[in-house]
N, C-alpha and C positions, 0 to 999 in steps of 0.2 A: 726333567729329562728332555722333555723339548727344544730349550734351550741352550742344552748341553748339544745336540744333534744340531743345529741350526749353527754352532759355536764351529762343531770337529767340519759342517759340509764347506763353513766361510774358509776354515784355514786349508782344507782340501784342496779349494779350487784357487788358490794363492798361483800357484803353476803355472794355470790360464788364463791370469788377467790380463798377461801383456795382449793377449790373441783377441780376448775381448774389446779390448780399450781400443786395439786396431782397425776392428771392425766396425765400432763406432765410427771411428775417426773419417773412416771410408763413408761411413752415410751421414755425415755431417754434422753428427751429434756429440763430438767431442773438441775442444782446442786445440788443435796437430802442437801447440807453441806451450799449452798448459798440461797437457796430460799427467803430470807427473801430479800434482796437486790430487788427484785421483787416489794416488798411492801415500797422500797424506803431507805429502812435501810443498814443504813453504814454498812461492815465490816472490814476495815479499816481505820485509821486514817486519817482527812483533817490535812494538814500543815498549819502552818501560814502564809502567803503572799498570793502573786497575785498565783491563779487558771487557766487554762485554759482545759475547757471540749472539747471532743470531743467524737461524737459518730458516730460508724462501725455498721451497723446493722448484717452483716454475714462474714464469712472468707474472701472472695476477696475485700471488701469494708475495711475493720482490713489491708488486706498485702499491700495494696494499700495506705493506710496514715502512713505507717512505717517511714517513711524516712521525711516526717512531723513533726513525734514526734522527731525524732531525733535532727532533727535542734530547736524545741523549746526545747530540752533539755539541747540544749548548748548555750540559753537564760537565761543571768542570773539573770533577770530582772522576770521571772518565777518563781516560787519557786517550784508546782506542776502540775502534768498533771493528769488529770483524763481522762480515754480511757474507755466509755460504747460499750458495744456490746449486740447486743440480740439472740446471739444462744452460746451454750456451745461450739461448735466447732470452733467457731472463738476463744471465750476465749483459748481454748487450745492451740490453734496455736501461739498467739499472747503474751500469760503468759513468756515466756521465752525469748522472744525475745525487752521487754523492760527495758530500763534502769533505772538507779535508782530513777529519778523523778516521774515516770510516776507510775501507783496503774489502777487497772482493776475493773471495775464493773459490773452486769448487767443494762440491763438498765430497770428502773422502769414500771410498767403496768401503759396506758395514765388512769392515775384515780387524778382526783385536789389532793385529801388528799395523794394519794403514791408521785405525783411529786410535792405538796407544801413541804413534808419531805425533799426529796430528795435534792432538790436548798435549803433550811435550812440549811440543812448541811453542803453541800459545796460551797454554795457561790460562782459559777465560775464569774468569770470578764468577760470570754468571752465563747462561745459557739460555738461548730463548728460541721454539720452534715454535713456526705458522703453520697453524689450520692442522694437518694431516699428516705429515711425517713421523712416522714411527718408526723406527730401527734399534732391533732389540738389541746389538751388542754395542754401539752406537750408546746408548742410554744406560746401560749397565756399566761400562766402562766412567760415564760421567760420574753417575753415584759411588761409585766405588771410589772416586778421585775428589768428590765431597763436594760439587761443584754445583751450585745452586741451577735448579732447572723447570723450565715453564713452558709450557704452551700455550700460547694466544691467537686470539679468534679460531677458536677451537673446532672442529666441525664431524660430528659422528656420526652417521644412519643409520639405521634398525638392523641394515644388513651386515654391517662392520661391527659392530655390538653382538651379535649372536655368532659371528664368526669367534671373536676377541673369547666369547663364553665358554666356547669348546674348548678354549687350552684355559679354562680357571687358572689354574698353579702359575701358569705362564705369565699370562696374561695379566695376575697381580704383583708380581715381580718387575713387570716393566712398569704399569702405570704409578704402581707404589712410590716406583723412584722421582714422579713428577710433587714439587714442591707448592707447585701452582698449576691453574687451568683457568685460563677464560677463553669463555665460547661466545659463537657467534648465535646461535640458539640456543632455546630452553630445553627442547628436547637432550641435542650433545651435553648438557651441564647432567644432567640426567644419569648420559651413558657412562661419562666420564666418572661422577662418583661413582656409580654403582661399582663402575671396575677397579676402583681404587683410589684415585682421588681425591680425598676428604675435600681438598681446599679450593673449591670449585666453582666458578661465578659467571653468570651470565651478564654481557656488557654489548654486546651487538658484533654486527660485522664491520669490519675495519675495511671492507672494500668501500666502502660509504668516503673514504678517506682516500680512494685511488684519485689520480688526476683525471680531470677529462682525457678522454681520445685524444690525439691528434689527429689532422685534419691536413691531407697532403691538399696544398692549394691548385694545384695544377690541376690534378684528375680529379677534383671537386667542382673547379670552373665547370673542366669538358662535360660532366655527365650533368651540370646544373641546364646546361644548355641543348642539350639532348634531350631533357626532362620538361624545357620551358613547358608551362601551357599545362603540364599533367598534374593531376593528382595521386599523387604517390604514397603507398602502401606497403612500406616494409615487411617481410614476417622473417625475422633473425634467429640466425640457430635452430632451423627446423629439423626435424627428426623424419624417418622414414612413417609415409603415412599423412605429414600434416600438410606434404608438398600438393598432394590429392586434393586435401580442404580447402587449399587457398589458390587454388584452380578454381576448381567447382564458383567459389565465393566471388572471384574476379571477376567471370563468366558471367554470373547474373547481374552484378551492380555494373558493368558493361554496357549490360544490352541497355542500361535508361541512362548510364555516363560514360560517352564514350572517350572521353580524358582519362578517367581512372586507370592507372596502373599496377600492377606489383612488382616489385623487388621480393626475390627470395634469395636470400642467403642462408644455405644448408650448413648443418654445423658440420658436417665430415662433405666439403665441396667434391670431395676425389670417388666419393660414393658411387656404386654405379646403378643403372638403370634408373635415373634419377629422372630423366626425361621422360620414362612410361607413367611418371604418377602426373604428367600433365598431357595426356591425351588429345584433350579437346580443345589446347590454349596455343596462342601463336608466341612461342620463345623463342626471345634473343640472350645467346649466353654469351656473357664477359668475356670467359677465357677462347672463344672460338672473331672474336672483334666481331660479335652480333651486331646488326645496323635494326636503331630501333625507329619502329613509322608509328602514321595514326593508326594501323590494323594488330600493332603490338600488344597483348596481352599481359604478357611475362617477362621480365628481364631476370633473367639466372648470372647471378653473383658468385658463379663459383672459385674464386680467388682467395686468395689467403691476404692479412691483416689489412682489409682497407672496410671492415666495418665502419670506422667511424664516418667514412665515405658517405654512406650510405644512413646513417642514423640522423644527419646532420638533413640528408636530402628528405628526409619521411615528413609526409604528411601526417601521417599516424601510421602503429607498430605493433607488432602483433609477434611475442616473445614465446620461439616454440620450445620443444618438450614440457610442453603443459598442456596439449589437445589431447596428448598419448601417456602412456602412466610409465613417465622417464622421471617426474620430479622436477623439472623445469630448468629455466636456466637463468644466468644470473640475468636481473632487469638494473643494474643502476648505472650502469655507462649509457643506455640508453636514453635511465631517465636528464642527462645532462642537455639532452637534444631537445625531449618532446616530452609533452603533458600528455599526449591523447597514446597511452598505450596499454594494452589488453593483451590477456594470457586466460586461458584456460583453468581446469581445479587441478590438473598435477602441479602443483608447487611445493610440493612437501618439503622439496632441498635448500628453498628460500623461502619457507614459508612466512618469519621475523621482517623479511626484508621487502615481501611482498604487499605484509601490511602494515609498515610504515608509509612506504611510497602509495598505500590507497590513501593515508589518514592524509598526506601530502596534496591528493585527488590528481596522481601525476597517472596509476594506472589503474585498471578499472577489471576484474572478471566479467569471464562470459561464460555459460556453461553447455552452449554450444554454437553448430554452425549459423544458423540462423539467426540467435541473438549477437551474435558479431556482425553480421549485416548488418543488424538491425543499429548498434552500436554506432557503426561505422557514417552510416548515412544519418545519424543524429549528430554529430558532428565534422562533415561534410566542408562547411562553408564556415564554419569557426575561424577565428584569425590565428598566422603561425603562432607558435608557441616562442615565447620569452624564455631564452636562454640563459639568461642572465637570471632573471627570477630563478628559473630551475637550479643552478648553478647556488644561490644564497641557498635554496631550501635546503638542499642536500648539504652544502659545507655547514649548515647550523648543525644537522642529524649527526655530521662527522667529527665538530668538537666536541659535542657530548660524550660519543664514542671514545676518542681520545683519552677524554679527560679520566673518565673512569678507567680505561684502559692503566693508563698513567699510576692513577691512584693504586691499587692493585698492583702493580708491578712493584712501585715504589715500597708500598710497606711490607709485602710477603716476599720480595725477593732482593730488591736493592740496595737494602739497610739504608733506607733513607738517603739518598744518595744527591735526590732530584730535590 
């Protein structure tokens, strides 16, 4: 019955998609030139042969099946790849960086008539979603068209799982229709059968496989040179709450080095009242052309994409929503930068990935403010960290990944293909 309702509210709102899509379009979140792809419509050509779809719903989820596409592109037994995404900013990242099989889409709005067009047209043989996308007519529509379907590096929480529980009938009508499931943890391999499932395997996170950052050279120089002389102390993606702790923390290891600095960069930079949870520290913010001295404290980061700016400058790094019971955030783009990094015990959300990278000895827990002091000034005067070295650890963690990734794809969904 739910289903059926969630079916009659998508064709209802058919009327108002043009006024939606326009709205988007007005805050930037659409392709004024692609819109129509929304509504299911090609704009590019399908090839003749065997298809294989895959859909990234946002940028990390896109940089994370790179190296996926790759290897079916050197299937010759493929002829095309089709790669949907549903934000422009992963399109942008992701446009250049595929090869010649592969053609980029949006991915159509879950409405029967946008996504009965959309499989019309291209007919994929096989289907593959990242991580977290669900869309029940979307996936009912596949099965019904007999169309082999998987999700890879899976990713489910306690709290999506008991959500998914209230609609039982529902909710195994969609998962039922998946042929496949690898997750990125043990726990999701868990949720995923319970709700249907059967064919379910844990293989790791494939972000393990994203590329390094890049690394704008220019505003890399300027702030290396800003920073001469300092000791610098990341804490990336902090949460409301943790910007307080890494005051307070600066503050004391200050008053005995007065080189020491911090970099905060908040994970919602647009935040407000961000500045009252640093009271007693002297901030200079990014987006305001802060001028940083030797009386500087804090430099606030509140800009958008130039983390790896900044992960590349750390002396050591300090990965938030894990001081606060948010579940943490991801660590392995950082760990490409730096060995000396520490997180708190909310990690439940990468908890597989937090402890590979210990067994690596790339990060370390703390379980509070003071044993991160204490952390901190035990490796103080350590030599930078080897990038390159971090770089091998992590790409060995990633072909494994892969590899079993691969395997798994290959015999439960590709017919052998690979």
């Amino acid at each position: 019955m739910l289903l059926k309702i969630y079916y009659l509210i998508s064709m209802l709102l058919i009327p108002f998609t043009g006024l939606y899509i326009r709205r988007r379009i007005k805050r930037d979140k659409e392709d004024p030139n692609r819109f129509r792809e929304r509504y299911g419509e090609a704009s590019v050509s399908r090839e003749e042969g065997k298809l294989i779809w895959i859909h990234a719903a946002s940028v990390g989820e896109s940089l994370s099946i790179l190296r996926i596409v790759n290897e079916l592109e050197n299937t010759k037994s493929i002829n095309q790849i089709l790669l949907t995404t549903g934000t422009t900013s992963a399109a942008k990242i992701v446009m250049n960086k595929l090869g010649s099989k592969t053609v980029h889409q949006y991915l159509p709005l879950d409405t029967p008539l946008f996504n009965a067009r959309f499989l019309k047209y291209w007919k994929p043989s096989y289907a593959i979603f990242v991580e977290s996308e669900i869309w029940p007519n979307l996936i009912l529509q596949i099965k019904k068209m007999k169309i082999k379907l998987a999700i890879i590096n899976g990713r489910m929480t306690i709290n999506s799982y008991n959500k998914w529980l209230r609609f039982k009938k529902s909710s195994e009508l969609i998962f039922k229709s998946f042929d496949l499931c690898l997750t990125q943890n043990k726990e999701s391999s868990l949720f995923y059968n319970k709700l249907g499932i059967s064919n379910t395997y844990y293989t790791g996170n494939l972000k393990f496989s994203s590329d390094k950052f890049e690394v704008k050279e220019g505003p890399y120089n300027e702030l290396k040179k800003i920073f001469k002389g300092r000791k610098v102390f990341l804490a990336a993606s902090t949460h409301p709450g943790e910007e307080k702790l890494i005051s307070d923390i600066t503050n004391k290891i200050r008053k005995a080095r007065q080189e020491f600095i911090a970099i905060i960069v908040p994970r919602h930079p647009n935040r407000r009242k961000l500045l009252d949870q640093m009271p007693n520290s002297k901030v200079a913010i990014r987006s305001a052309n802060g001028q940083v001295d030797k009386s500087t404290d804090i430099y606030l980061a509140d800009t958008f994409g130039e983390l790896g700016i900044f992960y590349k400058l750390a002396d050591f790094i300090f990965i938030g929503g894990s001081f606060v019971p948010h579940g943490g955030q991801n660590p392995i783009e950082a760990a490409y930068f730096c060995n000396n990094i520490f997180h708190g015990k909310h990690v439940e959300n990468f908890l597989e990935v937090y402890e590979t990278l210990g067994h690596l000895s790339i990060t370390e827990p703390v379980d509070n403010l003071r044993q991160l002091q204490v952390k901190l000034m035990k490796c103080y005067d350590a030599p930078p960290s080897d990038e390159d070295e971090l770089k091998r650890k992590i790409n060995e963690e990633a072909t494994d990944i892969l590899k079993d990734t691969m395997h798994y794809l290959n015999s439960n969904i590709l017919n052998n293909d690979i």
